[in-house]
Structures are given as C-alpha cells and as structure tokens.
N, C-alpha and C positions, 0 to 999 in steps of 0.2 A: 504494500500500500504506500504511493504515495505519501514527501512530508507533506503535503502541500494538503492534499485531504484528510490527514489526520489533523494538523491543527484546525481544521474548519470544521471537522466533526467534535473538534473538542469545545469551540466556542461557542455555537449552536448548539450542545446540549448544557451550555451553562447561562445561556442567553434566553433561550425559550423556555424555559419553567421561570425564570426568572419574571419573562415579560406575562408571562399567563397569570402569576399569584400575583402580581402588584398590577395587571392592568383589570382581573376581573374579580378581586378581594371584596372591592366595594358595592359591588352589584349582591357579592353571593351573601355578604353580612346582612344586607340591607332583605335578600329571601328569605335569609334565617328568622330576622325577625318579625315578619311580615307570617312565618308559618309557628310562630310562638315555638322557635326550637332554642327558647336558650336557658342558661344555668343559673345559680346562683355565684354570686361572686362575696366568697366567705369571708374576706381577710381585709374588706370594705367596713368603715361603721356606717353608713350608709347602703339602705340594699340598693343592691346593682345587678343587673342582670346583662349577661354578655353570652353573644350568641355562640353557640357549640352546634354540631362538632365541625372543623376545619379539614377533617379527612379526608372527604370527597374530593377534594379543591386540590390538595396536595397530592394526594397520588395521581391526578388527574395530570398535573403538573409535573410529575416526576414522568409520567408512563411518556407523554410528548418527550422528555427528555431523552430516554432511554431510546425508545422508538428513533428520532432522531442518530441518533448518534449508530445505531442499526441498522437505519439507509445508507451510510457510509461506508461500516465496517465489513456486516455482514458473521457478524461471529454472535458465537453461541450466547455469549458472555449477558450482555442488554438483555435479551429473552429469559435467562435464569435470573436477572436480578429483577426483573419488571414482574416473573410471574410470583415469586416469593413476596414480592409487595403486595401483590397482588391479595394473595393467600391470608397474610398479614392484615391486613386493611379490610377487608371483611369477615375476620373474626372479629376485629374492633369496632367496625361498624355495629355487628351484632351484639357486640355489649355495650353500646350507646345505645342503642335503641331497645334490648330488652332482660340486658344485663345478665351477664353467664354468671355463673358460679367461678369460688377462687380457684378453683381446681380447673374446672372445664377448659379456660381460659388457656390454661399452661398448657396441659395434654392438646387443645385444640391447633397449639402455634407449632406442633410436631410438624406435623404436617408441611409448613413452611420451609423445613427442609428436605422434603421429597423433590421439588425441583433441581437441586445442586446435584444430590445424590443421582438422581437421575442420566443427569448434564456430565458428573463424572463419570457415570459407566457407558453412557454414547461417546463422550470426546475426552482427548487427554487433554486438550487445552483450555479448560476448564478452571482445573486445578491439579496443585502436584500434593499428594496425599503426604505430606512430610511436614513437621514443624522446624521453623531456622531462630536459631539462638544465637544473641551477639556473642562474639570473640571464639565462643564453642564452634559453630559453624550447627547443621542441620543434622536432622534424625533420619537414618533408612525411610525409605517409602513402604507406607502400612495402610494400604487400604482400609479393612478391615476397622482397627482403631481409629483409623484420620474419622472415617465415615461418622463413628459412635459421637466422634467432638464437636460434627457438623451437626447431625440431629441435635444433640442435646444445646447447641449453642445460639441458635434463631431462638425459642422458647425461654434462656437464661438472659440473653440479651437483649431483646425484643421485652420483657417481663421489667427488667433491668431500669430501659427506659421509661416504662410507663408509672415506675415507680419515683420517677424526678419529673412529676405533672400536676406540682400541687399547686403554683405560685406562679403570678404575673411573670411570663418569659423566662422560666425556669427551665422548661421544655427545647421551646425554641433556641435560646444562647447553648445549652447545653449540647446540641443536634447542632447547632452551629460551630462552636468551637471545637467539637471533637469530630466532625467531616472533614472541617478544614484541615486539622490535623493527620487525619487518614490523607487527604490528598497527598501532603507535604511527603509523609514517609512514601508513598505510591514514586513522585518524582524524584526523591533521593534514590529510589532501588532503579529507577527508570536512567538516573542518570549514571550509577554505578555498576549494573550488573548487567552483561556485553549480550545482545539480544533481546531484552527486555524491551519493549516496544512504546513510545510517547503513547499509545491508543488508550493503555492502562487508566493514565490520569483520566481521557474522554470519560471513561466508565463510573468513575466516580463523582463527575461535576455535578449530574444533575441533583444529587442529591446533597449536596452543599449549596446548590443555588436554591432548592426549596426551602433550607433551612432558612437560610441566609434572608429572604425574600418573605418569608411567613413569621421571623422574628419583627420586624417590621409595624406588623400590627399584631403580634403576640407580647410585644415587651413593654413595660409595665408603662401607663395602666392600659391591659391588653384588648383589646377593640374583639378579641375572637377568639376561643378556647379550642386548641385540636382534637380533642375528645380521645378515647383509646382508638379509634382508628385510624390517628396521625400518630402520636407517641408509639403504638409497634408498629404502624410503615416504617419511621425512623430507625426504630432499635434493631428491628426484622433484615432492613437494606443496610444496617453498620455491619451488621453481623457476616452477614452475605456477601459484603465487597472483603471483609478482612478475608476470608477464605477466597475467592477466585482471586486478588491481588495478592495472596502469600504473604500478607503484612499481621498475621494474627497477634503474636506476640506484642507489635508493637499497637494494636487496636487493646486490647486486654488493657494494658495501662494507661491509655488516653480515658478507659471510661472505668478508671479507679474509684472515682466517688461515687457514680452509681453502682458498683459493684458493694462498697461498704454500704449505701443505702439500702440496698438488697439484704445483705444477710442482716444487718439490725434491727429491720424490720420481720423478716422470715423467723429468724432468732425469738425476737420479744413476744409473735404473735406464734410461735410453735406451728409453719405451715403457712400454707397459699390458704388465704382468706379473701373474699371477696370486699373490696376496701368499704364499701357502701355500709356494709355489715357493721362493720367493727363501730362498739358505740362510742368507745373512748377517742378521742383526738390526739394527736403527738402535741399540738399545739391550741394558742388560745390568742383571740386578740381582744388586746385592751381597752380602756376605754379613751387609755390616751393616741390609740393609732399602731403601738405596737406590737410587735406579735413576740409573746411570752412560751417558754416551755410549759410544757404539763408535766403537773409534779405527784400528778396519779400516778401509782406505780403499777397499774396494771396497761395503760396508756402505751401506744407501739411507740418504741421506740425507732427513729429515724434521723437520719443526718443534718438535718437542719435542727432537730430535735437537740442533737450533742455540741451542735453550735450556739445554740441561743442560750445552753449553759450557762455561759461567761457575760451577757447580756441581751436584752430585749431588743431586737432593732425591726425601723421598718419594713414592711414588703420590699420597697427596692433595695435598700442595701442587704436585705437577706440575699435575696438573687443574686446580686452584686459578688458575695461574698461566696456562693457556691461557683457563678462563673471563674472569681480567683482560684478557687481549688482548683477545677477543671480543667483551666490553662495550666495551672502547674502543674496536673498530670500529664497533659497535652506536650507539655515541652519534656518531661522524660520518655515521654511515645518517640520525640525527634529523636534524642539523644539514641536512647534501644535500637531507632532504625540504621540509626550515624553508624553503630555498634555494628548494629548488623551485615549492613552491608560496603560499608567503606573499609574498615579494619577486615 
C-alpha cells in the first residue's frame, strides 16, 4: 500500500467521527430531550436533568470511522474492531434501556471476543498470539493461552470502563487520555520495529477522535451522558486494539486507575452487582457543592472514594484529579513501550 494512501486513510478516519459527533451532537441532545430520555444528574444541588445515552451517536461515529479507513486498507483489522463495538454497544444499549443484571452484563460482553478469536483463526494478520515485555523481549506463540487472555479481556476491560462513569467527563477524558496514549505507543512500535506498517496508527484514530470529540460536550458541566453503551464501546475497542496492535502490556498500564477502580469496588461489594442495586453510595454531596466520602462502612468502596479521603472537592477538580492519575499512568504506558521496543 501506498504512503500516500495510508496517510489519507489515516486522516479520514480521524477527521470523520470527529466531524459527525461535533456536527450532529446538537440535533441528537436536543431528540433526546424532546423523547424525555434523560437522567438525573446526582452530584448537582440543583436537579438537573441531562440527556443519556450518547451511544448511539458514538458508535455511529466510530463504525464511519472504521468503515473509512477499510475503503482504503482492505484488511481484516477495521471489521474485527467495528464488529466487537459493535457487540459491545448493544449489550449497553440493552442495559440502558432495561437494565441486565451484575452478572448478565459480564458473561454477556464474552461474546465481544468471539470476533478477534475468530479473525485469529481465518488470518494470521490479525494478531500474533505472544505477549512482549520490555528489556525481556516476548513469550513463545500460544494460541491456546493468548486466546483464554483475549476472551477474558473485552469483558474485564470493557467492565473496567464502565466502572469510571460516575462524574461530569470522567468517562470521556479518561477514553481520551488513554487512546491517545495507545496511539503514541502504536507509532513508537511503528517507528521502531522494521515492517510494522504506519496503517496501524489509521486503526486506532477513530476511536480517539470519538473520545476526543464526545469529551466536548461530556466534560463538566456535561450537556450528555454516554450511558453503558458508550463506556463499553470505549472499554470493548481499548481492549480490542491492544490485542490486534501487540501493544497489550503497555494498554494494561495506561488504564491502571481503572483497573484499581475495578477490584475496590468488586472487593468491597464481594462480586458483579448491578450498580443501580446497591443502596449505599461511595459518595455524598454537600450542601456546600462538594462531594464528600461515605463513611458507611458497608458503602462500595471506589477510587474517587480513597481520594476524597484526604479532602472534599468539587465535581470538577475530582475529575481533574482522576485525569492527573490517568496521564500518569499514560506516561509509564510510553515509557513500557520506549522499553519495549526501542531497547
């Protein structure tokens, strides 16, 4: 393939979800509310009501992405990440609209890796069934086990996500900072490892221009809530490009905070519960505007939970304060990759 058409495939899938969520955002908020589809906005002293869910609109945006950049290519790659979203984004749809069970959810997002596993055993260019570790170098190729990492890792990380979607642009910046991040390492391994092909990066734009494009009117005070069937399109497609891009290891630590969100939550609450359920709150807000821990100790405990420990702070600078984690996981994701593949 042409360079000439790869960089054009690669702009064009970072250009057009960009121009579809910011040129037709305002029409689709203004449906939502028009068809009384929206939430409560909890962490307000004022009730506020902000339309949900945004999922439609961003996978919508992603799949033109993807699609794009497959008129170009022609490889397998766009069709396994667009049908995983896919997968993905309509299990969430279904619990925004009638709400699965803690369990259903999980078991349900299985399934979202049937298309890679698939994709591996029609093509080898796919993915290479091996893990690569800095300065060590990589592990034998193991189907077998790779396979078991891939199942289990759409549903832990996709689950992951949906777990940092409590807060004004928690979601969004989060889904933004750590694609971007994924990108970075994609063109460090693109520009160090001899055959690795620029196309890589194309594969991964569209979904850092969705983020990037839906923070927008998702960050604080957020015009639109993505519902669970944007938070695991996002988690579902992080999960997906780390495996077909070979970048797993250095994905794993980019979304280190939601990883601790995850088990402090699974931990406190013993198990997949469906959040709606649980009557306790991790959190509470004041009467002064800020948002306090909960000092019930049956209360799930959660990462913003073990931050507001040390003091009470607004919605924005809570967010604020999880994006600074995130980037500083994000920047040991570079580092791992630097590791990985330049030494």
């Amino acid at each position: 393939m042409e360079l000439s058409a790869v960089v054009l495939s690669t702009l064009i899938g970072l250009f057009v979800p960009v121009c579809i969520v910011l040129g037709t955002m305002p029409r689709y908020i203004s449906f939502l509310k028009r068809r009384g589809s929206v939430v409560d906005d909890v962490h307000k002293l004022e009730p506020t009501k902000v339309p949900s869910p945004a999922g439609p609109l961003l996978f919508f945006a992603f799949a033109a992405g993807e699609i794009t950049v497959y008129s170009f290519t022609r490889s397998p790659v766009p069709v396994v990440l667009l049908s995983v979203g896919l997968i993905s984004f309509l299990i969430g749809l279904a619990d925004d609209l009638f709400v699965l069970g803690g369990r259903t959810k999980p078991l349900l997002l299985v399934l979202g890796s049937v298309p890679i596993v698939l994709a591996g055993v029609l093509s080898e260019d796919v993915y290479t069934p091996r893990l690569f570790f800095p300065v060590v170098g990589s592990t034998g190729e193991h189907f077998t086990i790779y396979t078991l990492l891939v199942v289990l890792s759409i549903p832990i990380v996709a689950n992951a996500f949906n777990m940092m979607d409590s807060f004004n642009g928690e979601i969004s910046s989060f889904a933004l900072i750590t694609s971007a991040s994924l990108v970075i390492t994609v063109l460090i391994k693109v520009i160090f490892v001899k055959g690795y092909s620029l196309i890589h990066v194309a594969y991964a734009l569209p979904l850092l221009a969705v983020a990037f494009s839906f923070y927008v009117y998702n960050r604080y005070p957020s015009k639109i809530f993505d519902g669970d069937s944007g938070s695991l399109l996002f988690g579902s497609v992080f999960a997906c490009l780390a495996v077909v891009e070979g970048v797993e290891l250095s994905a794993v630590v980019s979304i280190i905070p939601a990883i601790l969100n995850s088990f402090y939550i699974l931990s406190s609450l013993r198990g997949f519960i469906e959040r709606r359920s649980v009557g306790l709150r991790p959190t509470y807000l004041g009467q002064d505007g800020l948002i306090y821990p909960s000092r019930e100790s049956k209360a799930p405990v959660t990462l913003v939970r073990m931050i507001l420990l040390e003091r009470p702070m607004s919605e924005k600078d809570l967010v604020s304060a999880v994006a600074r984690l995130t980037i500083f996981s994000c920047v040991l994701s570079i580092l791992t990759a630097i590791l990985t593949w330049v030494f």
